[in-house]
N, C-alpha and C positions, 0 to 999 in steps of 0.2 A: 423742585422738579426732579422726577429719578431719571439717573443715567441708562445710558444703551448698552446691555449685554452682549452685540453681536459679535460676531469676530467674521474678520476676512484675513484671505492669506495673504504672506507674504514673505517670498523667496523660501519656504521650508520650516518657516515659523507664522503661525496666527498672531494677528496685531487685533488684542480686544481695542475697543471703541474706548473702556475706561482705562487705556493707556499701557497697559499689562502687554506681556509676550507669552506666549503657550506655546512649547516648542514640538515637534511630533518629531520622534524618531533622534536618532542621535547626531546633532549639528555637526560631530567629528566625523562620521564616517563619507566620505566622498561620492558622487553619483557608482563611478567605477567602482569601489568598492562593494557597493551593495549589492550592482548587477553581477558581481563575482561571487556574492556569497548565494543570491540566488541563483543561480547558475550551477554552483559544486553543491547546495540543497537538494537543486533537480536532479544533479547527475545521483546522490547518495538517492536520493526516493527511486530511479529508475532502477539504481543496481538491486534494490530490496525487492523491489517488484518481481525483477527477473530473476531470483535466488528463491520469492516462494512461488513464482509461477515452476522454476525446474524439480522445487521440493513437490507438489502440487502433482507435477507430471510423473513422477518418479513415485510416487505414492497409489496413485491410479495403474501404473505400471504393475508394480510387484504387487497391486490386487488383482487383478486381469491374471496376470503369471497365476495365483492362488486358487483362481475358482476353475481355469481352464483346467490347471492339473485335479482339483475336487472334482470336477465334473468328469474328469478320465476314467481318476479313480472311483467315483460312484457308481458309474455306468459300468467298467470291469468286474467289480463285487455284485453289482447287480445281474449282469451275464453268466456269471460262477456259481453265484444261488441256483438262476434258473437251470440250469446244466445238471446242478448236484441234484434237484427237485426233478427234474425227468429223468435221471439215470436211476432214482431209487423207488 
């Protein structure tokens, strides 16, 4: 008769049925520990976050700054034409 492949947990390690252990995760590092490394994970992903959300803003920035002074200058060369075109 063939044996049972299931597994159920137990305390941070799976106990197969045919007598084996399958460990998830590493038995050494402590509850605390882990909630520490996700935690300074979190905080590293949030600081990136808000480094390309101010790159992001500052880019959109000094293109606004770009087209407002193009459009200044468009509109000025365009007013000088029309000027030079009726005086002559």
């Amino acid at each position: 008769m063939a044996t049972k492949n299931t597994m159920t947990p137990s305390g941070g390690v799976f106990q197969s049925h045919r007598g084996g252990q399958i460990g998830f995760g590493s038995s050494s590092m402590s509850p605390m520990t882990i909630q520490q490394q996700i935690s300074q994970d979190a905080q590293r992903q949030a600081q990136e976050r808000w480094k390309i959300l101010q790159e992001t803003q500052t880019k959109i920035f000094e293109t606004m700054q770009d087209v407002t002074v193009h459009r200044a200058r468009t509109g000025d060369l365009a007013r000088r034409a029309w000027e030079q075109y009726i005086r002559h």
